[in-house]
C-alpha positions as CSV (number, residue, x, y, z in Angstrom):
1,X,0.5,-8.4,6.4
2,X,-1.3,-8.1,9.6
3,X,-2.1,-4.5,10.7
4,X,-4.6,-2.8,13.5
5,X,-6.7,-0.3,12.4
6,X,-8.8,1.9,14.1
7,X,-11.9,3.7,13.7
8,X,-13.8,6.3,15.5
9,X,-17.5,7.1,16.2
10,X,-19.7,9.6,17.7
11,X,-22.8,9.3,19.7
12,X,-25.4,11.9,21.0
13,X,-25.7,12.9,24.5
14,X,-28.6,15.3,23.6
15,X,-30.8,12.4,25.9
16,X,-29.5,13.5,29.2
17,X,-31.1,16.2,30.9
18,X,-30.3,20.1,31.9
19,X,-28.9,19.3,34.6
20,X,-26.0,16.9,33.3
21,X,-25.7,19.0,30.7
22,X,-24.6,21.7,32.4
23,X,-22.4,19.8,34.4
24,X,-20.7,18.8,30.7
25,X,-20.7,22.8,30.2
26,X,-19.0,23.8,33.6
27,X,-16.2,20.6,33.6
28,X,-15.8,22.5,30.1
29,X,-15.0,25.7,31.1
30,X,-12.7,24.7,33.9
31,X,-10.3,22.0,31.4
32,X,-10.4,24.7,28.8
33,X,-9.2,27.1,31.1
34,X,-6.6,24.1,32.3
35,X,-5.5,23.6,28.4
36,X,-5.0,27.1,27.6
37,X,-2.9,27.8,31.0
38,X,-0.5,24.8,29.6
39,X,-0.6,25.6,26.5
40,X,0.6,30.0,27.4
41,X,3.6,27.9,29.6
42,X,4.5,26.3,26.9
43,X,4.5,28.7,24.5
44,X,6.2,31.3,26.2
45,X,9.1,29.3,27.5
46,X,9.6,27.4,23.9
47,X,9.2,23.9,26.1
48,X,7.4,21.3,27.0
49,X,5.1,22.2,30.3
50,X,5.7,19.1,32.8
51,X,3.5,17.5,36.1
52,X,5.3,20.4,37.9
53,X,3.3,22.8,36.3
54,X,0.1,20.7,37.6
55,X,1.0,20.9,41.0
56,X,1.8,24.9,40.8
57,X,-1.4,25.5,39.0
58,X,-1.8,29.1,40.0
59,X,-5.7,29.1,39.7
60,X,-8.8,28.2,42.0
61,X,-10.1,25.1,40.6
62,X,-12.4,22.1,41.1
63,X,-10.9,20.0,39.0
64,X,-8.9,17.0,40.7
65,X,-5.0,17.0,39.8
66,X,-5.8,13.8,37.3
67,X,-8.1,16.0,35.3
68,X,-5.6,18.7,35.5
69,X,-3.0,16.1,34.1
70,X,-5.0,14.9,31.7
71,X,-5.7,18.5,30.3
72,X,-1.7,18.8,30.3
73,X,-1.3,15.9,28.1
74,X,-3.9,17.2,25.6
75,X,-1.6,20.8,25.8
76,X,1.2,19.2,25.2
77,X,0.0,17.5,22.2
78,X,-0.9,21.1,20.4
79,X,2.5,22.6,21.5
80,X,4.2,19.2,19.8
81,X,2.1,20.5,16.3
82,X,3.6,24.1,17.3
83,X,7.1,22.9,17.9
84,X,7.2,21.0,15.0
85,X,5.9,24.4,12.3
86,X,8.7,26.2,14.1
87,X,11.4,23.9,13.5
88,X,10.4,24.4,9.4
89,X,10.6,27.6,9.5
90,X,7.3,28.2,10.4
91,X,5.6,31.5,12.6
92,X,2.8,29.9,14.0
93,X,0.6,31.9,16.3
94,X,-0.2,31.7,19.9
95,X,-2.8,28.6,19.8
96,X,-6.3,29.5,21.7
97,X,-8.2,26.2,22.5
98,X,-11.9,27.5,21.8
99,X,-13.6,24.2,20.1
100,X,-14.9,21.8,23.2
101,X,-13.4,19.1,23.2
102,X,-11.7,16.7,26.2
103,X,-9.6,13.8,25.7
104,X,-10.4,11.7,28.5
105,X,-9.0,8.0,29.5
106,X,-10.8,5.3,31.6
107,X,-9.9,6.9,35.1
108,X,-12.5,9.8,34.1
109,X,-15.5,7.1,33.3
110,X,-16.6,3.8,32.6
111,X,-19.4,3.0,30.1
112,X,-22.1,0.4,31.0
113,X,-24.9,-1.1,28.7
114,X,-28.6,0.0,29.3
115,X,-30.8,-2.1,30.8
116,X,-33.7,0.3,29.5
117,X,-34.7,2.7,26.4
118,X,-31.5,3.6,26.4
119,X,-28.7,1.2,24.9
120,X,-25.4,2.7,26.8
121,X,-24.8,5.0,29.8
122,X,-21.7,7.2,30.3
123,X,-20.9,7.4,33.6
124,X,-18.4,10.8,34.1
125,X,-16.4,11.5,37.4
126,X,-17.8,14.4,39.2
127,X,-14.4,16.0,40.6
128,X,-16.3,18.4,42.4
129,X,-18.8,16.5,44.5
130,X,-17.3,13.3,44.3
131,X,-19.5,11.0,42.3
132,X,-20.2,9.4,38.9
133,X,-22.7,11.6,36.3
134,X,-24.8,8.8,34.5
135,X,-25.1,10.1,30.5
136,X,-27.2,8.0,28.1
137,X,-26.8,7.5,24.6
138,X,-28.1,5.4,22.2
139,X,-26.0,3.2,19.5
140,X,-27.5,2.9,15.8
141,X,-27.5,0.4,12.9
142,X,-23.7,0.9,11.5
143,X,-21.9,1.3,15.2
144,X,-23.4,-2.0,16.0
145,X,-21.4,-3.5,14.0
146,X,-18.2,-2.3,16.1
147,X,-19.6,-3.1,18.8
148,X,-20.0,-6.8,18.1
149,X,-16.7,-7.3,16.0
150,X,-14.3,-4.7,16.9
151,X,-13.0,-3.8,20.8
152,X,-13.0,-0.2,22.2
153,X,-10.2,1.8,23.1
154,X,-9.9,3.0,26.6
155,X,-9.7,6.3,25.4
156,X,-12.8,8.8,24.9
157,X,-13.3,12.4,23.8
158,X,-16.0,14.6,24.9
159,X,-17.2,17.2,21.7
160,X,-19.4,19.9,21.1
161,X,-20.7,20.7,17.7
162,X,-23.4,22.8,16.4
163,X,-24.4,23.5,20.4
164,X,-24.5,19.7,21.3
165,X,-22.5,17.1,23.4
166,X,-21.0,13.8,21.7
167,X,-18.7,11.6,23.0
168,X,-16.3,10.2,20.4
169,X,-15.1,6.3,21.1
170,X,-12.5,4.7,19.1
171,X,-12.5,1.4,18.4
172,X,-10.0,-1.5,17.3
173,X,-9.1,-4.4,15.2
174,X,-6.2,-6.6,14.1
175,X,-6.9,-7.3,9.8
176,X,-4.6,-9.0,7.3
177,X,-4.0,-6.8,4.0
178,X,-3.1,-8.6,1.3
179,X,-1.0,-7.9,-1.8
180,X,-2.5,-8.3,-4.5
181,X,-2.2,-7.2,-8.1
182,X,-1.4,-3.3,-8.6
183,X,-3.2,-0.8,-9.9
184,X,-2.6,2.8,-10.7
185,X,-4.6,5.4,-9.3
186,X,-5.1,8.9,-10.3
187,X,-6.9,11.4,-7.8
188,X,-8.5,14.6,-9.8
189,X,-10.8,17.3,-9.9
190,X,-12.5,17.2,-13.2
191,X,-12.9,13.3,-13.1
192,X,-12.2,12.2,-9.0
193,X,-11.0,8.5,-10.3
194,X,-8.9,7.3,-13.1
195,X,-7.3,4.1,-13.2
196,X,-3.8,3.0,-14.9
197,X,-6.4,0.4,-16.7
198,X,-8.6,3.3,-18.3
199,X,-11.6,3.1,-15.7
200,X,-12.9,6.9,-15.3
201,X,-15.0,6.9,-12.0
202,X,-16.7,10.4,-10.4
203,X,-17.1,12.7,-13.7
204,X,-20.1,14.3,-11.2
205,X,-18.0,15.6,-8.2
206,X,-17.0,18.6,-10.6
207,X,-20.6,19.1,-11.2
208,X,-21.8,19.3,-7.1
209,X,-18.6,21.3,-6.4
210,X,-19.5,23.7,-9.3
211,X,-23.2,24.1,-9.0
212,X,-23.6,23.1,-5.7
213,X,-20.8,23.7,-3.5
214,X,-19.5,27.0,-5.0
215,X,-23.4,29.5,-5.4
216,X,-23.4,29.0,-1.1
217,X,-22.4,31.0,1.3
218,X,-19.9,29.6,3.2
219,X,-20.2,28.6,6.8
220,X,-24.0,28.3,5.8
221,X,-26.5,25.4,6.6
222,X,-27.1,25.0,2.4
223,X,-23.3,25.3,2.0
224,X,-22.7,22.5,5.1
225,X,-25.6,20.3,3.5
226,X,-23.7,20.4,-0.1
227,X,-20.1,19.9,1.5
228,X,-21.9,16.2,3.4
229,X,-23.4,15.8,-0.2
230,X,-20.1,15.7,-1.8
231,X,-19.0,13.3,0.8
232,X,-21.2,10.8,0.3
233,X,-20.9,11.1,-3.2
234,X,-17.4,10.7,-3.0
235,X,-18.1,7.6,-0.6
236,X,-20.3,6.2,-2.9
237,X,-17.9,6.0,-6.5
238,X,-14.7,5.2,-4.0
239,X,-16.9,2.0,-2.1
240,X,-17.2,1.0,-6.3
241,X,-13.8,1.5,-7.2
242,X,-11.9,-0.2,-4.0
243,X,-13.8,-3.8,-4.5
244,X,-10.6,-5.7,-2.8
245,X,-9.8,-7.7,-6.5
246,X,-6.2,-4.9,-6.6
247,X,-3.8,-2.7,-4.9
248,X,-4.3,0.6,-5.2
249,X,-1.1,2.4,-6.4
250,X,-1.6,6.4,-5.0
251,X,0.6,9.5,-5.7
252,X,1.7,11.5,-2.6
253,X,0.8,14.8,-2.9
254,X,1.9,17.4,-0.6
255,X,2.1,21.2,-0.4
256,X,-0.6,20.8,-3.4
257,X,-1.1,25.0,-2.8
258,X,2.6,25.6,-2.5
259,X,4.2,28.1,-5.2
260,X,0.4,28.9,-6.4
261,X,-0.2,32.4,-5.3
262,X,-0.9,34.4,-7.7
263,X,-1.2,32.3,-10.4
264,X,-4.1,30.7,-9.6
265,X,-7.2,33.0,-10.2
266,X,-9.5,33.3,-7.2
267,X,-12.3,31.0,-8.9
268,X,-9.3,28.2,-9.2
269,X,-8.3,28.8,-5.8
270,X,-11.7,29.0,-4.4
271,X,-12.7,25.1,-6.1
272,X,-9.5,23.1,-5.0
273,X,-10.2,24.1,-1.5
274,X,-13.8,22.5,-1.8
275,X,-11.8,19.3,-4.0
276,X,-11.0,17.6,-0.5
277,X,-8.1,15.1,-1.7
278,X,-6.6,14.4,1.8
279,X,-10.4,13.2,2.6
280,X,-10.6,11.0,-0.6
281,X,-6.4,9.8,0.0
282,X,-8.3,9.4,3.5
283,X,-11.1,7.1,2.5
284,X,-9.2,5.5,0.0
285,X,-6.6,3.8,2.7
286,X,-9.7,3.3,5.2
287,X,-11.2,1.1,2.3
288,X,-8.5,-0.9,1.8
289,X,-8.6,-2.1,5.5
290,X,-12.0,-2.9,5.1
291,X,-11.5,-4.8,2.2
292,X,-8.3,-6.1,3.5
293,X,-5.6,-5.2,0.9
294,X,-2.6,-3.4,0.7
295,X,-1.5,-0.1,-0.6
296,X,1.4,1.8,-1.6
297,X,2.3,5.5,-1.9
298,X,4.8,6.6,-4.6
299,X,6.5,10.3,-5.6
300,X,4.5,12.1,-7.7
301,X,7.1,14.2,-9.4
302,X,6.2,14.4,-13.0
303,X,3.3,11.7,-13.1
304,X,1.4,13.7,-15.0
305,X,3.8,15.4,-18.1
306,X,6.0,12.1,-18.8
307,X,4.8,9.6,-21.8
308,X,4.4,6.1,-20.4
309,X,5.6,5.0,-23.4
310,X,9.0,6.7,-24.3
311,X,9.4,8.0,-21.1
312,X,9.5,11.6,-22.2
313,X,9.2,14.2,-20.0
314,X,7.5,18.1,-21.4
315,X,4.9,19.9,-19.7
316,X,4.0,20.6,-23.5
317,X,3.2,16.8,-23.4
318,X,-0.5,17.6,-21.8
319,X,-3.2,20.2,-23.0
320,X,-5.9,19.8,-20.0
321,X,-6.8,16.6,-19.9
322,X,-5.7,15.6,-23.3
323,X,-1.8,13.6,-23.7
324,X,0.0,13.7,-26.5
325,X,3.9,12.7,-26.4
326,X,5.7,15.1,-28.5
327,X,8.7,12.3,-29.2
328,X,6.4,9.2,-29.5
329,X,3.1,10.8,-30.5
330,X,1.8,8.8,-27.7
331,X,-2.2,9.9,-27.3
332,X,-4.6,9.0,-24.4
333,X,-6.4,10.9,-21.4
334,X,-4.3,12.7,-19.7
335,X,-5.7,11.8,-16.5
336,X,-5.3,7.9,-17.2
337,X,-1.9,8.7,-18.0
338,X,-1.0,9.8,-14.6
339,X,-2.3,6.5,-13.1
340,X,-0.4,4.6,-15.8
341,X,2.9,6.5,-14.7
342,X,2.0,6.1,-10.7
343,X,2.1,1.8,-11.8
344,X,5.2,2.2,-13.5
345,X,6.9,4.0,-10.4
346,X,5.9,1.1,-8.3
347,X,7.0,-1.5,-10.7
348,X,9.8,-0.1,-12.1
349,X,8.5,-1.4,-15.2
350,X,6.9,-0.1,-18.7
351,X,3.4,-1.9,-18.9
352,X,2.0,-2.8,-22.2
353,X,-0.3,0.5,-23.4
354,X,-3.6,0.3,-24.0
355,X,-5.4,0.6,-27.0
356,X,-5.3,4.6,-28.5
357,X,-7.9,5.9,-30.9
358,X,-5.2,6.0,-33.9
359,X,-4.9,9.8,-35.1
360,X,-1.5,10.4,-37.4
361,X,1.4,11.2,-35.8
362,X,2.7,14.9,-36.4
363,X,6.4,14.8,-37.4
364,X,8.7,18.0,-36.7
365,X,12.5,18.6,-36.4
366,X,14.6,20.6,-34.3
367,X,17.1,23.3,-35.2
């Protein structure tokens, strides 16, 4: 199967000088202002704002109408998110556009390579005095790589984190994914990998979340250090476990939160938020694409109280991370049995069980 996949990088502009960077700080102020003008019309009507709302734009600006346009686009594409809770039944507030951050396409710039210490320059329109700022920025050992093999996307974004300028660029390229032999996989918490064949990867994430993650203070520089920690500790086991020989096999989870309040404690509560499964689901499908094979979502209603060998269903069924059917006497982790039961959705098949440690199997009788 041929598929395009894309993949986005940032680079520094902390090279150019005070004067360009204030020029990145003023065009700021005046697209925010742009976004969050859409953004009220929108809102308030219940409708998409149009061009004509560019043309009527009832404040004193600099901006040229195509930056004005372009910061409609970029409002329309919050109110679409808005739109969208609403129609579920949703009461979403008013959204306020306070993070920097401008989606520009190649009308606003053009990027050129450096001929001196400096290995790109990003040359920006200047609406307001009608010429081209020149930005530097320097590449580094993993975006050359995209650079070489991949081609970039005409669109950019402009960011500001931590009190710095980076400009985002995307870039492209056409892969074939393979199918190859399928594989259950279980996402958790206390053991981040477990595999329909009996592999247990990542028994350590619980650990950094736990004693790590959880003694910070939240928002702090210790507590943003930890949180990159556990990514690349999460990068690290999933690189291992998606080696391109199989197919992963994932559960879909969604609304994982939903129905919880209060019944989770505030401890419970407090660790899934740090668990970040849409980033692992997340790396997971990005690895595939490097690797070039396919994978495949299933439901994951029940995965993880049904024996995958009777096919009984209890909740009683599983004690933490311990299985044991109550029909069959069926034993194994119970984590491993998810991943076996997330094959056999996608195969429609019972698979031949693996080997149990043999304990005697507890007879009982109803009524």
């Amino acid at each position: 199967m041929q598929s395009s996949i894309k993949r986005s990088l940032l680079f520094s502009l902390d090279f150019s000088n005070t004067g360009k960077l204030s020029f990145l700080e003023n065009l700021w102020q005046e697209y925010q202002k742009a976004c969050q003008y859409f953004v009220d019309v929108g809102y308030e009507t219940k409708t998409l704002p149009s061009y004509k709302h560019v043309k009527s734009y009832p404040y004193q600006t600099w901006l040229s109408k195509r930056y004005l346009g372009c910061a409609l686009q970029q409002a329309k594409a919050i109110l679409k998110s808005l739109f969208s809770k609403l129609k579920k039944g949703k009461n979403p507030q008013k959204p306020l556009i306070k993070k920097p951050a401008l989606k520009l396409d190649s009308r606003f710039y053009r990027i050129e390579k450096g001929r001196n210490s400096f290995d790109f320059w990003l040359f920006l329109r200047d609406p307001q005095n009608q010429r081209w700022i020149a930005l530097p920025f320097k590449s580094y050992e993993y975006a050359n790589n995209y650079f070489r093999d991949w081609k970039l996307c005409s669109d950019i974004e402009l960011l500001k984190r931590d009190g710095k300028w980076y400009i985002k660029l995307i870039f492209e390229k056409e892969v074939k994914l393979e199918s190859k032999k399928p594989k259950g996989i279980d996402i958790g918490y206390r053991k981040l990998i477990a595999t329909s064949e009996g592999e247990v990867f990542g028994r350590e994430v619980k650990e950094v979340i736990e004693k790590r993650i959880e003694p910070k203070k939240q928002g702090s520089r210790r507590w943003k250090r930890a949180k990159h920690y556990l990514k690349t500790e999460i990068n690290r086991i999933l690189k291992k476990v998606i080696d391109g020989s199989f197919s992963p096999v994932l559960e879909g989870l969604k609304n994982l939160k939903k129905g919880k309040s209060g019944v989770w404690s505030r401890v419970v509560n407090r660790r899934f938020n740090h668990w970040l499964y849409g980033y692992v689901l997340k790396r997971i499908k990005e690895l595939c694409e490097v690797v070039g094979v396919q994978y495949h979502i299933v439901p994951s209603a029940y995965t993880s109280r049904a024996c995958p060998e009777c096919g009984y269903q209890d909740k009683l069924n599983r004690n933490g991370e311990y299985f044991k059917c109550l029909r069959c006497g069926y034993e194994e982790d119970a984590d491993v049995v998810g991943a076996r039961n997330v094959l056999m959705r996608f195969t429609r098949e019972l698979i031949v069980p693996l080997p149990a440690k043999p304990r005697p199997v507890e007879y009982f009788s109803i009524g």
